[in-house]
Structure formats: structure tokens, C-alpha cells
DOMI-775416 format. One record per residue: residue number from 1; residue in three letters; chain; x negated, y, z negated of N, C-alpha, C, O in turn. Coordinates in pm, 1 decimal, always signed. Layout:
N
tike i = NUM aa = ALA ch = A n_u = X n_v = Y n_w = Z ca_u = X ca_v = Y ca_w = Z c_u = X c_v = Y c_w = Z o_u = X o_v = Y o_w = Z
...
This chain:
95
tike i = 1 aa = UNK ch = A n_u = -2097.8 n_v = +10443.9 n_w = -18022.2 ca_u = -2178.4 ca_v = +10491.8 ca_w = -17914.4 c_u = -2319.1 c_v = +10431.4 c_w = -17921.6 o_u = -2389.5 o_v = +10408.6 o_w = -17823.2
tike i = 2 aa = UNK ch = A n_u = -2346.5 n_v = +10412.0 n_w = -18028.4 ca_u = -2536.5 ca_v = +10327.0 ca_w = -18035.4 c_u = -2556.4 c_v = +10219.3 c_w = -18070.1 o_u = -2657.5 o_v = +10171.5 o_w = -18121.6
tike i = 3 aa = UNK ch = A n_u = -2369.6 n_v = +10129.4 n_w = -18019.5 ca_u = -2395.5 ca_v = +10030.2 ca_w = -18003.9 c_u = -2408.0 c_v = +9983.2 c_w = -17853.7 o_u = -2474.5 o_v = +9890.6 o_w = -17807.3
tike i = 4 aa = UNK ch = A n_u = -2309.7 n_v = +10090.5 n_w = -17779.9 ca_u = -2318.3 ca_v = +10048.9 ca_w = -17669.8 c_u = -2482.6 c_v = +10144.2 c_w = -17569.0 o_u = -2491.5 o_v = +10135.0 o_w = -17446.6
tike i = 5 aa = UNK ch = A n_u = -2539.9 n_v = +10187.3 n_w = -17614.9 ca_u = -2669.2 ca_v = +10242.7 ca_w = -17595.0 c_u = -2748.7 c_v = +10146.2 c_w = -17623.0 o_u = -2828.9 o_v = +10118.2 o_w = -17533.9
tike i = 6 aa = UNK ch = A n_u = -2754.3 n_v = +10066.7 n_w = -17748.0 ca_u = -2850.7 ca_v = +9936.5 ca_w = -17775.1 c_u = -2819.8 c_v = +9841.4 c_w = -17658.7 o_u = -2911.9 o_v = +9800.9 o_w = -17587.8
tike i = 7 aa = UNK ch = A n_u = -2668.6 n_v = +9797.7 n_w = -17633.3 ca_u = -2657.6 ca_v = +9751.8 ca_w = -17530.5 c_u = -2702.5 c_v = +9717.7 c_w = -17424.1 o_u = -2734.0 o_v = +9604.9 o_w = -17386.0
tike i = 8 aa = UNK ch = A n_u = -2711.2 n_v = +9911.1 n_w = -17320.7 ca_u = -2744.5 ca_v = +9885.7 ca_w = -17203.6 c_u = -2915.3 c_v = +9881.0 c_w = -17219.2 o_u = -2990.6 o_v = +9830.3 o_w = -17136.1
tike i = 9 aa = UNK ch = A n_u = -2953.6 n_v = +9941.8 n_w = -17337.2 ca_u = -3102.4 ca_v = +9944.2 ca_w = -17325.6 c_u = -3185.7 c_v = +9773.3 c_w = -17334.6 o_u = -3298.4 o_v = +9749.9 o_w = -17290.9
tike i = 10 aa = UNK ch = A n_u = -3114.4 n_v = +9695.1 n_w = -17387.1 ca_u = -3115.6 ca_v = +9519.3 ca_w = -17388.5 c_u = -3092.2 c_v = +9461.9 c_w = -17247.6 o_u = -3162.3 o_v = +9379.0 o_w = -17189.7
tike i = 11 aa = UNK ch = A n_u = -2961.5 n_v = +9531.9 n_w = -17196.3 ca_u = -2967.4 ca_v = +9513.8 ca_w = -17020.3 c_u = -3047.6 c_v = +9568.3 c_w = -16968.4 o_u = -3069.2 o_v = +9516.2 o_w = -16859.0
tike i = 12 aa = UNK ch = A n_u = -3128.9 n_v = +9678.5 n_w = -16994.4 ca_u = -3241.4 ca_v = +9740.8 ca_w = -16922.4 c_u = -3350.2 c_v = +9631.2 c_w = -16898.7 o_u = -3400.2 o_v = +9584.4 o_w = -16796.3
tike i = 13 aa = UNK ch = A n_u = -3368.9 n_v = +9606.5 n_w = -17039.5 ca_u = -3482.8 ca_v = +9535.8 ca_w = -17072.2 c_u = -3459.9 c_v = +9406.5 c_w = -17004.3 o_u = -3543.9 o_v = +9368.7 o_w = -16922.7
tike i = 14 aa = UNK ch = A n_u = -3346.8 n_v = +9328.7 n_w = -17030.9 ca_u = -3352.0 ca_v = +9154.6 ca_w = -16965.6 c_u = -3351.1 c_v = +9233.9 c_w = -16791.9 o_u = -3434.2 o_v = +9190.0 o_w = -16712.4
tike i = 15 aa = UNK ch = A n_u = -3283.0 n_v = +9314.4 n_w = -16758.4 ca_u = -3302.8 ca_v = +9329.5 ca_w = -16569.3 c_u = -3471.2 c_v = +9362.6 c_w = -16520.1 o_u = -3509.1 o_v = +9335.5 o_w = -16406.1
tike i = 16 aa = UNK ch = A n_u = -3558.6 n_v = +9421.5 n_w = -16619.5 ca_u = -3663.7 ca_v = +9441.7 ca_w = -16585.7 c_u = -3723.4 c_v = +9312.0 c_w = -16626.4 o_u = -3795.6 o_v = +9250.6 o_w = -16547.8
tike i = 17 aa = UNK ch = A n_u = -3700.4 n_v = +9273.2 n_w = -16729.9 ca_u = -3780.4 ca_v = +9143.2 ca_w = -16716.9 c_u = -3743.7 c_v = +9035.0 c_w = -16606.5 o_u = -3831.1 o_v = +8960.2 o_w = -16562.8
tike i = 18 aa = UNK ch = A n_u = -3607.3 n_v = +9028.4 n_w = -16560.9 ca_u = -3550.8 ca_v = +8947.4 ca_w = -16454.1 c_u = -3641.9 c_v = +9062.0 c_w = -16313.2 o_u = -3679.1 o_v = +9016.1 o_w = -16205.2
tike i = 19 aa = UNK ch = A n_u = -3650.6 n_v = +9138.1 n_w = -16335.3 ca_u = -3734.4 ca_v = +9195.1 ca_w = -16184.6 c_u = -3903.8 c_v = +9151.9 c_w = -16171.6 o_u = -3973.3 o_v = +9153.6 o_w = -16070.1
tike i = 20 aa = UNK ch = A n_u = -3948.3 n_v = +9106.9 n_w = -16334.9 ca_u = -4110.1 ca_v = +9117.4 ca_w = -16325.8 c_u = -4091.7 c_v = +8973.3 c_w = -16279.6 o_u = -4125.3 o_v = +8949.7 o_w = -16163.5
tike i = 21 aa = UNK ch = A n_u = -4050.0 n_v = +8887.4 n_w = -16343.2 ca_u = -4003.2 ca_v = +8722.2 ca_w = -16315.0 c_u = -3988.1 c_v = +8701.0 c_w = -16143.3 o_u = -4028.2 o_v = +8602.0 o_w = -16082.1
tike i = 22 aa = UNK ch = A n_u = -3921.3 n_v = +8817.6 n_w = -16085.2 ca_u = -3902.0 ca_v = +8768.2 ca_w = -15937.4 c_u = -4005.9 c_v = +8779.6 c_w = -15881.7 o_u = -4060.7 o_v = +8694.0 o_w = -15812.3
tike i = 23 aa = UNK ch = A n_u = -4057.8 n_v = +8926.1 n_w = -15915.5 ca_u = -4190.9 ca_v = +8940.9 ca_w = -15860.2 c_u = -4328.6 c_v = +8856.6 c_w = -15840.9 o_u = -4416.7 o_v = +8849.8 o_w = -15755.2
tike i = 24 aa = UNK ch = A n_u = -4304.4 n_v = +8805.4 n_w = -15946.9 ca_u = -4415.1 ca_v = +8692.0 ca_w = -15977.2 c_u = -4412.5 c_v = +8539.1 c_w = -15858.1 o_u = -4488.7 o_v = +8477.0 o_w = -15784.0
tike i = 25 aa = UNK ch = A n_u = -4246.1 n_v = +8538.2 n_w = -15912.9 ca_u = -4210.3 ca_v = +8393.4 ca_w = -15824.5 c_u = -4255.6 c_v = +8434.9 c_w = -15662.2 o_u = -4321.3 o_v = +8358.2 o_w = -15591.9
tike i = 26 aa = UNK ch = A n_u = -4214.1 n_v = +8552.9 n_w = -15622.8 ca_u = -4216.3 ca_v = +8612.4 ca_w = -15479.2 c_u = -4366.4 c_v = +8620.1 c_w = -15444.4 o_u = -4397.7 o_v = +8618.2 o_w = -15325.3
tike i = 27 aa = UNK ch = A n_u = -4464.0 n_v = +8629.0 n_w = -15541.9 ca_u = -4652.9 ca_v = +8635.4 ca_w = -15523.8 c_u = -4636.5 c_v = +8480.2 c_w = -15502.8 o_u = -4655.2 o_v = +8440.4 o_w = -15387.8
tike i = 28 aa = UNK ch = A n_u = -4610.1 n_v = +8404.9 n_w = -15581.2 ca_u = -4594.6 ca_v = +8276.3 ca_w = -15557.0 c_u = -4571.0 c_v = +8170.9 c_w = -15492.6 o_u = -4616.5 o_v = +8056.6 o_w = -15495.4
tike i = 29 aa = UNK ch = A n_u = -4466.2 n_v = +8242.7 n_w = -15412.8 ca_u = -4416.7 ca_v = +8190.5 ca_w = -15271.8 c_u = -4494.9 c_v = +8244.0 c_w = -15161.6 o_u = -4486.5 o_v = +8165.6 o_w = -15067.2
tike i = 30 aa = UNK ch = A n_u = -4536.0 n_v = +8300.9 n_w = -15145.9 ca_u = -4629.4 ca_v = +8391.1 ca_w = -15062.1 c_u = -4804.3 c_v = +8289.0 c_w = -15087.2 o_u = -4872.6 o_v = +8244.6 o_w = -14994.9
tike i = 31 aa = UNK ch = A n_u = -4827.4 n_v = +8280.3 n_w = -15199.3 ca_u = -4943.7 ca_v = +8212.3 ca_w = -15204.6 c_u = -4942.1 c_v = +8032.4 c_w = -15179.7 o_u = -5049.1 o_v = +7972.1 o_w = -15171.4
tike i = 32 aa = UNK ch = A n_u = -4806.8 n_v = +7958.7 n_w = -15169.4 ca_u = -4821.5 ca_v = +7898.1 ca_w = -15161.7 c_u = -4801.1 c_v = +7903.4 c_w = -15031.9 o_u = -4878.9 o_v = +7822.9 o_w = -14980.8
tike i = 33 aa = UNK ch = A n_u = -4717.5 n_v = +7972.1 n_w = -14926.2 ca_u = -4707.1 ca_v = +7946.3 ca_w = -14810.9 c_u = -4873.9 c_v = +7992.0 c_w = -14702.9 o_u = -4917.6 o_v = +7936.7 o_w = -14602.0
tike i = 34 aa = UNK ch = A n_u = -4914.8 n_v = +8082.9 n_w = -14762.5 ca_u = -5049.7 ca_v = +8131.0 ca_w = -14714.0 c_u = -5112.7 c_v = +7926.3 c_w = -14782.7 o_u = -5124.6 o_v = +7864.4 o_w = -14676.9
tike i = 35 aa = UNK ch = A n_u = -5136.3 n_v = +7860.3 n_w = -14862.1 ca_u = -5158.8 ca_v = +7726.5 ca_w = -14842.2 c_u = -5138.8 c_v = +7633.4 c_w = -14732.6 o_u = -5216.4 o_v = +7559.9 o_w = -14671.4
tike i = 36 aa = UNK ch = A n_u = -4967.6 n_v = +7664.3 n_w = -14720.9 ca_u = -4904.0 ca_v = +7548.3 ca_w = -14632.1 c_u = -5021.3 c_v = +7626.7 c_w = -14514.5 o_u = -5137.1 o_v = +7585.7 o_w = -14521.7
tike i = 37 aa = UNK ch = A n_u = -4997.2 n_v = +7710.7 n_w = -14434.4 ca_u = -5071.5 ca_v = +7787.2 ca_w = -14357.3 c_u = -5205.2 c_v = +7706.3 c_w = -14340.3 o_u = -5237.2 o_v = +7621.4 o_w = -14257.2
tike i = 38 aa = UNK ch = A n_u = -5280.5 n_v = +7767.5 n_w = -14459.4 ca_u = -5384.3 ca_v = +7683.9 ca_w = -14412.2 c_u = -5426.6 c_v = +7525.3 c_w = -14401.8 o_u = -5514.8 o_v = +7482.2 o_w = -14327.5
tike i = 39 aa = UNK ch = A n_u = -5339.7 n_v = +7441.3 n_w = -14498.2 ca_u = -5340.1 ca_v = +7318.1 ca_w = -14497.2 c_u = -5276.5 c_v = +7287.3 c_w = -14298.0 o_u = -5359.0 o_v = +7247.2 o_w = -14215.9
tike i = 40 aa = UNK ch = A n_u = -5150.9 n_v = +7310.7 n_w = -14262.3 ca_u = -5133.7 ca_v = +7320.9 ca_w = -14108.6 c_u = -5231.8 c_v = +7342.6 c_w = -13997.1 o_u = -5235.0 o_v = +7282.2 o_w = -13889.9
tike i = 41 aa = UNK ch = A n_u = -5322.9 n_v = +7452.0 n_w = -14044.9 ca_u = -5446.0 ca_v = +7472.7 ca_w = -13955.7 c_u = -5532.8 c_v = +7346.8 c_w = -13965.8 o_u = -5566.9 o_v = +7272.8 o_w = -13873.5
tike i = 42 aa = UNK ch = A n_u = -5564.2 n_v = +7336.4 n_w = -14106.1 ca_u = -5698.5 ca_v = +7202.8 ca_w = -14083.8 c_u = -5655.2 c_v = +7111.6 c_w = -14038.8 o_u = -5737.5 o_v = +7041.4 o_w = -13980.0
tike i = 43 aa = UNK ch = A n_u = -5481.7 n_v = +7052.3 n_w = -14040.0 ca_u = -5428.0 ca_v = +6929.1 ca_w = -13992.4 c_u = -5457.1 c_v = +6923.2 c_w = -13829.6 o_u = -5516.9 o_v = +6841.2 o_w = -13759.9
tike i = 44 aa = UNK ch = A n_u = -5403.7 n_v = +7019.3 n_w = -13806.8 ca_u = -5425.2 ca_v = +7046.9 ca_w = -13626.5 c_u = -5542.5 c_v = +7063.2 c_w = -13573.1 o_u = -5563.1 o_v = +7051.6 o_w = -13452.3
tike i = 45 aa = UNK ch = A n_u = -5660.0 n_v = +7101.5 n_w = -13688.3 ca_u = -5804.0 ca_v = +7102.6 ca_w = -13645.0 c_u = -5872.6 c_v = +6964.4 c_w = -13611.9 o_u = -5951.8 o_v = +6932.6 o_w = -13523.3
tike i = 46 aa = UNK ch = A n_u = -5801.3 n_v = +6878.7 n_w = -13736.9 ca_u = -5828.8 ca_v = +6763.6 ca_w = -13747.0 c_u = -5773.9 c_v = +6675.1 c_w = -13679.1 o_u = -5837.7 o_v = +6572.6 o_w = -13654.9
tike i = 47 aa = UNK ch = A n_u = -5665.9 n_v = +6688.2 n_w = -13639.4 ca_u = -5619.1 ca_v = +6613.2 ca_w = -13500.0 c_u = -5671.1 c_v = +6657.1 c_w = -13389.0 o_u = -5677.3 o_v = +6576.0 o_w = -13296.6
tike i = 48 aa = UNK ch = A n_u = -5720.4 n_v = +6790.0 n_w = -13367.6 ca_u = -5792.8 ca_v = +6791.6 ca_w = -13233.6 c_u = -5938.1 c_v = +6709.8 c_w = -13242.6 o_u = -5992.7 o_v = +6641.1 o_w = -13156.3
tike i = 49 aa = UNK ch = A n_u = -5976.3 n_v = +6738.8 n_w = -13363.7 ca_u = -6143.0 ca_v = +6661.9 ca_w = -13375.1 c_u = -6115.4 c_v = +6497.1 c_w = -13319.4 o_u = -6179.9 o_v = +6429.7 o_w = -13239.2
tike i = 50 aa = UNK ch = A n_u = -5975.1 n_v = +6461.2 n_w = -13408.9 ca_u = -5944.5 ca_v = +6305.8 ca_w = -13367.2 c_u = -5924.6 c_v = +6275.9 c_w = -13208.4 o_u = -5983.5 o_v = +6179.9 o_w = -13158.8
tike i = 51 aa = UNK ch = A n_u = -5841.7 n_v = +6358.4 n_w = -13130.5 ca_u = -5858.7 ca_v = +6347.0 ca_w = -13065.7 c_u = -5955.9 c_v = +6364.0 c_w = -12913.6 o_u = -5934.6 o_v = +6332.0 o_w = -12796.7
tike i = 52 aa = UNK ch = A n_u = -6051.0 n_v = +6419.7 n_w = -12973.1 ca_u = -6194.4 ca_v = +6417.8 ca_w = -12906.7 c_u = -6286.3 c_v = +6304.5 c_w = -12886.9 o_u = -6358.0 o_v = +6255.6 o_w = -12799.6
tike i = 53 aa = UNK ch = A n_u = -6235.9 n_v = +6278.3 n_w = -13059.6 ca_u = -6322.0 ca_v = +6190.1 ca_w = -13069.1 c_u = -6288.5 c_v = +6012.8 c_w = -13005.4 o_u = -6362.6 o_v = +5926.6 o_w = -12958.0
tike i = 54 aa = UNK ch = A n_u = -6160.1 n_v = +6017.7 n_w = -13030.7 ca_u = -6100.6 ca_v = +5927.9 ca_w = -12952.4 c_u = -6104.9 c_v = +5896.7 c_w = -12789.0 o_u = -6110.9 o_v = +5787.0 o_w = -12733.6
tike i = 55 aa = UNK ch = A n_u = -6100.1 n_v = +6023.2 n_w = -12733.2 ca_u = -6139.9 ca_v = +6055.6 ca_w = -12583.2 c_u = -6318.2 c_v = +6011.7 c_w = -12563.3 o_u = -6370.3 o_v = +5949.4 o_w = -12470.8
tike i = 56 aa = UNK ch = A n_u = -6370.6 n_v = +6060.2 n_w = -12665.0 ca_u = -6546.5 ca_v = +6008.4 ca_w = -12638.3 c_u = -6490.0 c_v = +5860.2 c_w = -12612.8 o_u = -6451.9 o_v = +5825.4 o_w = -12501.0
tike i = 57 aa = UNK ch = A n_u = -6487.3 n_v = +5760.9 n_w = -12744.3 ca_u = -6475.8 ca_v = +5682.7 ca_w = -12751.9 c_u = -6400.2 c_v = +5597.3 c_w = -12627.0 o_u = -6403.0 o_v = +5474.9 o_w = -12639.1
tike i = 58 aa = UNK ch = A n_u = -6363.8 n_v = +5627.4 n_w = -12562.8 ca_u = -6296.4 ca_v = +5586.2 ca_w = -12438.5 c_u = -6403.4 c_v = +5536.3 c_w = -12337.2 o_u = -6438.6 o_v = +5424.1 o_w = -12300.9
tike i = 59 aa = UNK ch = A n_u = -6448.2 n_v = +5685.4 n_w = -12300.1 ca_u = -6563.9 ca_v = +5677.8 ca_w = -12173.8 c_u = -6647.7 c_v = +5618.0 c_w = -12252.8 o_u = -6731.9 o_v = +5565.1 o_w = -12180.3
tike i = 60 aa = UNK ch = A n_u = -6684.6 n_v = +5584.7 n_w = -12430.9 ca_u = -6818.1 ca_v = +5513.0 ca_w = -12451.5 c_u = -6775.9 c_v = +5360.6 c_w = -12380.9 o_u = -6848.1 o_v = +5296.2 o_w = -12304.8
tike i = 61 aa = UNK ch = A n_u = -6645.4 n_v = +5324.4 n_w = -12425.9 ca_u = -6607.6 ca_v = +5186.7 ca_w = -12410.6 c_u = -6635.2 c_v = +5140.3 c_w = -12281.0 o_u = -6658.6 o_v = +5022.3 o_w = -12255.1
tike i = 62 aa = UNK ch = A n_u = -6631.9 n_v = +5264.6 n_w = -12169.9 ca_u = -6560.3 ca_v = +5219.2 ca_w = -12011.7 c_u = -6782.9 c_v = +5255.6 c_w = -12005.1 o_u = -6861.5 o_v = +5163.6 o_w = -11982.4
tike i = 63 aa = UNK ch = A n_u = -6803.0 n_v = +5320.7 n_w = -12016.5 ca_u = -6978.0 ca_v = +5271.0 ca_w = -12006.7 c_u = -7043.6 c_v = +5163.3 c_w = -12029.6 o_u = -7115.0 o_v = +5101.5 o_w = -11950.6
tike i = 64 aa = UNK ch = A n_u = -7009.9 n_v = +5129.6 n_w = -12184.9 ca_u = -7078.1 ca_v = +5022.1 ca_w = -12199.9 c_u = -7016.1 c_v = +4897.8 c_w = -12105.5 o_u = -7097.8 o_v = +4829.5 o_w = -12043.7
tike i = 65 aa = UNK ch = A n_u = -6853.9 n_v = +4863.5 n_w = -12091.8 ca_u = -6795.2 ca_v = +4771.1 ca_w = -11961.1 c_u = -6915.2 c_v = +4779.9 c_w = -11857.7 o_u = -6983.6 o_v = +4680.1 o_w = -11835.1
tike i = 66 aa = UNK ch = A n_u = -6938.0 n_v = +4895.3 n_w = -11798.5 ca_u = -7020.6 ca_v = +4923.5 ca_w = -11644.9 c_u = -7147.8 c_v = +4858.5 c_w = -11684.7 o_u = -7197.8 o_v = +4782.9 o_w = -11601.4
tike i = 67 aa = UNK ch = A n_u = -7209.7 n_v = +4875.4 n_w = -11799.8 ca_u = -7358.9 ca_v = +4826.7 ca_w = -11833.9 c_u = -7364.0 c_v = +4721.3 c_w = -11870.9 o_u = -7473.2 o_v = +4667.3 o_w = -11853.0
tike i = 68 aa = UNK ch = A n_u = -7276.3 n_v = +4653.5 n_w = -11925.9 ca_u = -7237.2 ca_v = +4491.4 ca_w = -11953.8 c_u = -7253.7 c_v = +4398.7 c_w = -11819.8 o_u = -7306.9 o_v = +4287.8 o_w = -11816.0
tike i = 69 aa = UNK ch = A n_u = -7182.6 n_v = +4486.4 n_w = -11687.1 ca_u = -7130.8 ca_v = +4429.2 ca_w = -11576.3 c_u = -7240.4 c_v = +4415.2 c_w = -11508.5 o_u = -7264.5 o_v = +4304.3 o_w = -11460.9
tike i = 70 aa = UNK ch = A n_u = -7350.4 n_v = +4546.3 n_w = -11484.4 ca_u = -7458.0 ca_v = +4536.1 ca_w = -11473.1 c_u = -7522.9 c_v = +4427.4 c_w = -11523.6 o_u = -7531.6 o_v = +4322.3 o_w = -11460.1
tike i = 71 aa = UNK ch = A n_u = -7575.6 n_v = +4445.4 n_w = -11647.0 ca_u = -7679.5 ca_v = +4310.0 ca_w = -11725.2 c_u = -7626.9 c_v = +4172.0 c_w = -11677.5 o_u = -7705.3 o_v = +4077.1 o_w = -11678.1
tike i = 72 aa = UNK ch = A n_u = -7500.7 n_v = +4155.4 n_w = -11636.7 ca_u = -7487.7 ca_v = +4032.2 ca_w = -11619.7 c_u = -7485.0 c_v = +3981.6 c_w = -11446.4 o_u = -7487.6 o_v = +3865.2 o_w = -11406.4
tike i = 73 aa = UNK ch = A n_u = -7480.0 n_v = +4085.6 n_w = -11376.6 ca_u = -7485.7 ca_v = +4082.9 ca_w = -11212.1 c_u = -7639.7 c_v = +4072.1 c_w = -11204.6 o_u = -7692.6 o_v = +4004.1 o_w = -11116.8
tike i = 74 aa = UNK ch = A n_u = -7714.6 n_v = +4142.7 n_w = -11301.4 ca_u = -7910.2 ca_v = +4123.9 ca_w = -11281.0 c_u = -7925.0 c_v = +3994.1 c_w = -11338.0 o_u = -7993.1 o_v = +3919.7 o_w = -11267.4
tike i = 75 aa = UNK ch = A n_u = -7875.1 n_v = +3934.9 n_w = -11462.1 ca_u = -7897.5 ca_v = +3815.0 ca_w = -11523.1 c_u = -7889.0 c_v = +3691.5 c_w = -11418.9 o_u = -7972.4 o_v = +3601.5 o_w = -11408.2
tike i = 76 aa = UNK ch = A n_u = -7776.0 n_v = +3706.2 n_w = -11348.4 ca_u = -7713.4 ca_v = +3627.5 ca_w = -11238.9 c_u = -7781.8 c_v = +3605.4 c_w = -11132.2 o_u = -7793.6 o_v = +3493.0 o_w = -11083.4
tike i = 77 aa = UNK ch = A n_u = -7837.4 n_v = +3717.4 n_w = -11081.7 ca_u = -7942.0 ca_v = +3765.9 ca_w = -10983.2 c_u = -8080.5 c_v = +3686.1 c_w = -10977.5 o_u = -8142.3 o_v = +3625.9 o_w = -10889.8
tike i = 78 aa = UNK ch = A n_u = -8102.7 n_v = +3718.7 n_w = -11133.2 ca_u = -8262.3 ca_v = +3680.2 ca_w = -11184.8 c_u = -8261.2 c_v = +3490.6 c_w = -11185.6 o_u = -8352.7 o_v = +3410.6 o_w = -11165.9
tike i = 79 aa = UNK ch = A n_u = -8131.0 n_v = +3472.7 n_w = -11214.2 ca_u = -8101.9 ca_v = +3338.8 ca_w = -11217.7 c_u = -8142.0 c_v = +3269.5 c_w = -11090.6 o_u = -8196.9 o_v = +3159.5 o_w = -11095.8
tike i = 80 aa = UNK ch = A n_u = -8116.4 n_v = +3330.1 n_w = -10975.3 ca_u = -8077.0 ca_v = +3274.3 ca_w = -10865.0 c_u = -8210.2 c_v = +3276.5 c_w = -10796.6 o_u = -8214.1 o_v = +3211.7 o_w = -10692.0
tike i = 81 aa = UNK ch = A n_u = -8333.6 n_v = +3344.6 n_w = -10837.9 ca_u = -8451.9 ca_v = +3359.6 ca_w = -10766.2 c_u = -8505.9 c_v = +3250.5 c_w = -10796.0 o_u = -8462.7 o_v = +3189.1 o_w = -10893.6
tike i = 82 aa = UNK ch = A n_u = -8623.5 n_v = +3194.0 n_w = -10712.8 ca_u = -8635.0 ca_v = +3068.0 ca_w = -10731.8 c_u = -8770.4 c_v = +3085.5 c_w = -10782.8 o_u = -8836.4 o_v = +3169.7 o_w = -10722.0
tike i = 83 aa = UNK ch = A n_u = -8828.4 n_v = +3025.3 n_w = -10881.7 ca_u = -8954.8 ca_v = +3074.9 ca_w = -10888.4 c_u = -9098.0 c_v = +3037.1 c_w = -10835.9 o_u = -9131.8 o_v = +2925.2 o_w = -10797.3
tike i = 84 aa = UNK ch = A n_u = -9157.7 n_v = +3123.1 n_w = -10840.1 ca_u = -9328.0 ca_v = +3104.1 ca_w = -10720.2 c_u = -9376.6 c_v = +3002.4 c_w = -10765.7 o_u = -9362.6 o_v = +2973.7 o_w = -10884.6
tike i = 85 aa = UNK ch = A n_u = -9454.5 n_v = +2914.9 n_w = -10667.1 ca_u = -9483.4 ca_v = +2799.7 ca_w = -10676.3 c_u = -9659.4 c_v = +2848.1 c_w = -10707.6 o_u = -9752.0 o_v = +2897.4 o_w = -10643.3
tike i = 86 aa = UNK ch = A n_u = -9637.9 n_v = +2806.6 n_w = -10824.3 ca_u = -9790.4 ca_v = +2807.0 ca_w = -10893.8 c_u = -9906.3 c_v = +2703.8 c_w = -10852.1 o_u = -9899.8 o_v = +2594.2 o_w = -10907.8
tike i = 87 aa = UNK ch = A n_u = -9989.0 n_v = +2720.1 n_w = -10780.8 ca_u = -10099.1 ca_v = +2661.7 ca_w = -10765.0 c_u = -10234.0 c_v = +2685.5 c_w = -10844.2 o_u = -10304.3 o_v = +2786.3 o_w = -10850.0
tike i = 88 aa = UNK ch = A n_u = -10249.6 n_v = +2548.3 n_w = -10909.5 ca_u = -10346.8 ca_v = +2541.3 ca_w = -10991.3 c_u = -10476.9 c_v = +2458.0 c_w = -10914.1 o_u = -10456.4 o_v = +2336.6 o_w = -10911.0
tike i = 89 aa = UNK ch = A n_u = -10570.8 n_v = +2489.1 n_w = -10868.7 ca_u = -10707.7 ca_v = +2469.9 ca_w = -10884.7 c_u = -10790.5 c_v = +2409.0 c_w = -10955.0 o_u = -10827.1 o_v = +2459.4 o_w = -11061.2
tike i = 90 aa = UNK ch = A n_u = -10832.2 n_v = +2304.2 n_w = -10918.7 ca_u = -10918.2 ca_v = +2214.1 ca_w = -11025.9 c_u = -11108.5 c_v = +2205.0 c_w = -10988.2 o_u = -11180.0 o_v = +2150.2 o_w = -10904.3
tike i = 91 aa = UNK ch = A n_u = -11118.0 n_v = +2253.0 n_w = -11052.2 ca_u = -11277.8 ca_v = +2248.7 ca_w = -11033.3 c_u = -11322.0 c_v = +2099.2 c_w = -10996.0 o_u = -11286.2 o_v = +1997.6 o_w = -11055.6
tike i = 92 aa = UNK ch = A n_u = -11379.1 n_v = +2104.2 n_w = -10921.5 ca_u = -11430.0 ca_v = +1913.8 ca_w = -10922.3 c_u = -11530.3 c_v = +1904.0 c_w = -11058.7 o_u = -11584.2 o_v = +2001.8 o_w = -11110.5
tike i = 93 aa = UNK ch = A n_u = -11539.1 n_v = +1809.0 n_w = -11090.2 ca_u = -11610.8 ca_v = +1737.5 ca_w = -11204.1 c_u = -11703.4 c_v = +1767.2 c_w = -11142.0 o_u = -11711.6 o_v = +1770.8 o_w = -11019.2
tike i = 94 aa = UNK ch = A n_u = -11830.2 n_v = +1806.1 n_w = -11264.4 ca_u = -11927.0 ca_v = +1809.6 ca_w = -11244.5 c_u = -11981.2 c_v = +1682.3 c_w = -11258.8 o_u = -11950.0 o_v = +1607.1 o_w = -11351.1
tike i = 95 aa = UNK ch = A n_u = -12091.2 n_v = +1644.9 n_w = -11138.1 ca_u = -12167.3 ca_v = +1508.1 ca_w = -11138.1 c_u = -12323.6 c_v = +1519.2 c_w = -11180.0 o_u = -12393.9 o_v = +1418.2 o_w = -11183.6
């Protein structure tokens, strides 16, 4: 009889230790998924930032095109004026 009492009290003991073991793994899984969690959030934060920033970058590109197009329609412009005919004045020699 106190062998089979040592017994179940050894099965007591390995099932509670097999219950503290799950418990642990189960905090574990829980803390790593509260990770995945937040690692998922910053990814999607960070793809929205990318894609903002990518969208700026668009209209910067299609601005600077318009201001390029500009500088070179005034360059063209400035080209084409003919310039004022400078008259210079000569004192007569003094006699």
C-alpha cells in the first residue's frame, strides 16, 4: 500500500510540475504574441509613413518638372529679347 501511495504522490508531483511547465510556456506564448502584435503595428505604421512619404515625393517631382519648364520658357524668352542699343556720348576734346 506505500508503495503504491509513493507512487501516486510522484504522479502528483511530475502532473503538477507538468501543469507549472504549461503555465509558463502559455505566459510565453501570450508574450510573444503581444510582440508579434506589436512588431505588426510598427510594420503597418511604417508602411503608411513610406507611403506618404512616397506620395510627397511624387508631387515634389511633378513641381520641380513645372519649375524646370518654367526656368527654361523665361531662359528662352530672355534669350529672344534683343538688347537696348546703348548710346555712348563722347565729350568733344577739349581744345
Amino acid at each position: 500500500m506505500d508503495a503504491i501511495k509513493k507512487k501516486m504522490q510522484a504522479m502528483k508531483t511530475e502532473k503538477d510540475n507538468a501543469m507549472d511547465k504549461a503555465d509558463t510556456m502559455e505566459q510565453l506564448a501570450r508574450d510573444a504574441n503581444a510582440r508579434a502584435d506589436r512588431a505588426e503595428e510598427e510594420v503597418m505604421n511604417l508602411t503608411n509613413g513610406i507611403k506618404k512619404i512616397e506620395a510627397e515625393y511624387v508631387v515634389a517631382q511633378e513641381a520641380l518638372k513645372t519649375a524646370l519648364a518654367n526656368l527654361e520658357a523665361k531662359e528662352k524668352s530672355l534669350l529672344n529679347v534683343r538688347p537696348p542699343y546703348i548710346i555712348v556720348y563722347h565729350d568733344a576734346p577739349d581744345s
